[in-house]
N, C-alpha and C positions, 0 to 999 in steps of 0.2 A: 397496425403500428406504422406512422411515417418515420422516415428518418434520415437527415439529413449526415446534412451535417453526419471382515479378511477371510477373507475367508478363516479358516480354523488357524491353530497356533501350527502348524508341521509346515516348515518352509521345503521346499524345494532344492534341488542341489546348486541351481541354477543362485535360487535366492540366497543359499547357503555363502556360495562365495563370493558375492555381491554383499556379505554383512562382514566377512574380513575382507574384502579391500575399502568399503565406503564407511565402516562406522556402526554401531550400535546405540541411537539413542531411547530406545523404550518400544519404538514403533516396528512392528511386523509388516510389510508390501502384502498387496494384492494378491491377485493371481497371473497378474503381469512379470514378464521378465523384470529381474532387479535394474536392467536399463533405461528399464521402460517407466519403472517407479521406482525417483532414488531415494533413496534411504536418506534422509535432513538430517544435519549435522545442527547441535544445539551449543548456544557461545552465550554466554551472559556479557551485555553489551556495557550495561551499566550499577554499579552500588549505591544503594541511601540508605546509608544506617545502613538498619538491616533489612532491608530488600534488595534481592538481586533480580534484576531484569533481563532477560534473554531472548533470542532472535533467531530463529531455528532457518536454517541454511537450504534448501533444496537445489541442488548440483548439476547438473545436465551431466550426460553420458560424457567419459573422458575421452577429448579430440586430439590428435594426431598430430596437431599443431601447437604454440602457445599463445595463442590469441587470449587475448583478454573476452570477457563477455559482458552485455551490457545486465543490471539486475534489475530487476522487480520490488520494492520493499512495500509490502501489502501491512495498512494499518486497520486493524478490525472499529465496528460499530458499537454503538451501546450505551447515547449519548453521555461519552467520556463518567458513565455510573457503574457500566457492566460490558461483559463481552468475551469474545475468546477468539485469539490467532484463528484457531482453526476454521474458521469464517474461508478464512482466503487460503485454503490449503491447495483445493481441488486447481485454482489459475497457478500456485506456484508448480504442481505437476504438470501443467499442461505446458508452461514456456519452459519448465524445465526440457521438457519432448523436445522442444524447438529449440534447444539450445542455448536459451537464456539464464541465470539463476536466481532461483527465484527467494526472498525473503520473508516470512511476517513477522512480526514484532509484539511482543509484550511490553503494554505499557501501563502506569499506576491510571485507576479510577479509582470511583467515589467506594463502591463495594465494596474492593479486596484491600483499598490502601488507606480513608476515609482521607484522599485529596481530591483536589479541585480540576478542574481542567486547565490551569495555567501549568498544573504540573506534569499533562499529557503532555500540554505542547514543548515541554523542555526536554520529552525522555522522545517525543519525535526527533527532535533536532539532532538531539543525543546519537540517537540509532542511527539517522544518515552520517552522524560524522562517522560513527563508529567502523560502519562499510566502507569510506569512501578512506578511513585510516590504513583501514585492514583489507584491502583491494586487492593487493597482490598476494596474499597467501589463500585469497577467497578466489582467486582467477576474476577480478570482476576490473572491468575499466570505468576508474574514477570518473570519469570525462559521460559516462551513458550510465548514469541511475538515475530509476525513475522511481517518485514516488506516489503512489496508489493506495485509495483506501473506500470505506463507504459510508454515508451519514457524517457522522462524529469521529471516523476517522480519514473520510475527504478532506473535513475540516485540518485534520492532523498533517495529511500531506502538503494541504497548500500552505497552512504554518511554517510548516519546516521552509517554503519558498520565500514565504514574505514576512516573517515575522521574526523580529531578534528581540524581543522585549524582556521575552521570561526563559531567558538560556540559562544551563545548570553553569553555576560558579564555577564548579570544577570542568566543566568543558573546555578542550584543548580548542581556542578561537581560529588559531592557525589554520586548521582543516575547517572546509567550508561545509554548514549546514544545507545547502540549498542545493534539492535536485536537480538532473540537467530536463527533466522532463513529468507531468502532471497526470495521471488519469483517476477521475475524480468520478465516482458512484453516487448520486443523488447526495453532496455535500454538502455540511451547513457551513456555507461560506461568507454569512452575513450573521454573528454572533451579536449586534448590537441589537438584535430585533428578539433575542431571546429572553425569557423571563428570568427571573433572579435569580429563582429558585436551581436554578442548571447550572450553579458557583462560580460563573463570573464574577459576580458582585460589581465591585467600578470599574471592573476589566474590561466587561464585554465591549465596548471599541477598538480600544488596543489590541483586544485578541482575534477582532474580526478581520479575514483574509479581505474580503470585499473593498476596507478602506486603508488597505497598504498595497493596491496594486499599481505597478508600476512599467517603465519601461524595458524591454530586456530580459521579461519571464520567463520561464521555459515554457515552451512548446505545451500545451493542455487540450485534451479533449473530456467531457461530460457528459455522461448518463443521466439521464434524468426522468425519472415519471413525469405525465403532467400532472396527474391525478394525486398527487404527492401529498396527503394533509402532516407529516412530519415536517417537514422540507418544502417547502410553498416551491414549485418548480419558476416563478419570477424571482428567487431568490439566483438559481443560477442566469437566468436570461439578464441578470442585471450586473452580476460578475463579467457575465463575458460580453457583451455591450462595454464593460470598462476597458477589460482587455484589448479591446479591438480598437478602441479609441485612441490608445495607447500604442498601437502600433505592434501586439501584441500576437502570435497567433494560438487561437483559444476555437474550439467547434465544439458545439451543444450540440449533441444526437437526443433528442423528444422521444420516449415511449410513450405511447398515446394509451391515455387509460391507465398505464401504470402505477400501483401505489409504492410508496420504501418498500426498500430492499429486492421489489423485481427482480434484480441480476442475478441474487442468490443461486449459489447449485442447489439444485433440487433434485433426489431420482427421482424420475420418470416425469420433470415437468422440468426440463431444463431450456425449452425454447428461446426464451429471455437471456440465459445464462451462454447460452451458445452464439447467440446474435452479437452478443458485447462481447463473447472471446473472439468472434471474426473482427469483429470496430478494430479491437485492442489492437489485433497481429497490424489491421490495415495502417493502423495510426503509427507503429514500430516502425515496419516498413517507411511509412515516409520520411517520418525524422530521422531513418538512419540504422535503429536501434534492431533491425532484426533482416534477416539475408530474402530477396525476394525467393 
């Protein structure tokens, strides 16, 4: 590679009071300290009709101070047809460790909702406002969310940056959809190159992140396989070429050989997965967003 650029159901006493002070949302921890794995706190962010949409909270250990902390809101995969938060569980526990909070998000696809991806990108939007509303009772500082995703929902996070086209009517405009910061996992971020059948229809322009980039973006760095046949890896080398032209600061880390989804946690083959949670911490660090 170059690169640049539950155990059983009987908790613990330990884990015991660790579930009356943080919460009980269905999930049982590890065999780690309850510190150490918080317990995710579940909020439904947004209603349609009848679907509720929700955003499962992961807390860093409670500090001594009242410092706000910057967040994480992790968008899963599944070209905007299929998928599941839990994709991104395993990075919300790990920055949670480090003191960050961490987010993922449920959002409608084609499977469970039979809508399109114009209507991913407005429950993206949705979700950052919804954090960046509800900030201070989540301890998070509006000013440092970042948002992260991978495939089809890279594409989701950088929407929420560059795209106001397909926002839900009933979104409060006031609060700003656009994170302060981008980390993008082998992202489809050139939508007008995709086939029809993936429910853009006469969208895919307007929904492409690629041809709404602009001056002033947040700060982004990209994983990317070369060996990508999902995701052509010139698909991001042309994103961020734009970026940088733009005056923009964007860095493309190349997994050499790598196909989709490389980053994924995996037991016992987490190599890949470990390499992009150092990128990640390095990339925090510089913008700001995590303590050296």
């Amino acid at each position: 590679m170059r690169a640049r650029s539950s155990r059983g159901f009987q908790l613990s006493h330990l884990a015991f009071l660790g579930l009356i002070f943080h919460g009980f949302t269905g999930g049982v921890p590890g065999a780690r300290a309850a510190e150490e794995q918080p317990f995710p706190l579940t909020r439904v962010y947004k209603t349609i009709r009848d679907v509720s949409l929700s955003l499962t909270v992961y807390q860093p250990a409670p500090s001594s101070t009242a410092e706000l902390r910057p967040a994480l809101v992790f968008f899963f995969g599944g070209g905007w047809t299929k998928g599941n938060p839990s994709q991104f569980e395993p990075h919300c526990r790990h920055f949670a460790q480090l003191g960050l909070v961490g987010i993922t998000v449920d959002y409608r696809v084609r499977d469970r909702h039979g809508t399109t991806p114009l209507a991913s990108i407005a429950d993206a939007r949705s979700a950052i406002r919804w954090v960046r509303a509800h900030s201070a009772s989540l301890g998070v500082d509006p000013n440092r969310i970042v948002a992260s995703g991978g495939s089809a929902g890279g594409h989701l996070a950088a929407a929420a940056a560059f795209i106001d086209a397909f926002d839900e009517p009933s979104d409060d405009k006031s609060v700003s959809a656009v994170p302060n910061a981008l980390i993008l996992f082998n992202p489809a971020l050139d939508t007008s190159r995709l086939r029809t059948d993936r429910g853009f229809g006469t969208e895919a322009e307007r929904a492409s992140p690629l041809r709404h980039v602009k001056p002033g973006a947040p700060p982004t760095i990209i994983f990317h396989g070369t060996a990508d046949e999902t995701v052509p890896f010139e698909v991001a080398e042309s994103f961020t070429k734009r970026m940088l032209e733009l005056g923009n600061r964007c860095e493309l880390v190349p997994y050499e050989g790598r196909g989709h989804g490389f980053f994924n946690h995996r037991e016992g083959k987490g190599k890949d997965y470990a390499d992009t949670i150092r990128r990640m911490e390095g990339f925090l660090r510089e913008v700001g967003f995590l303590q050296r």
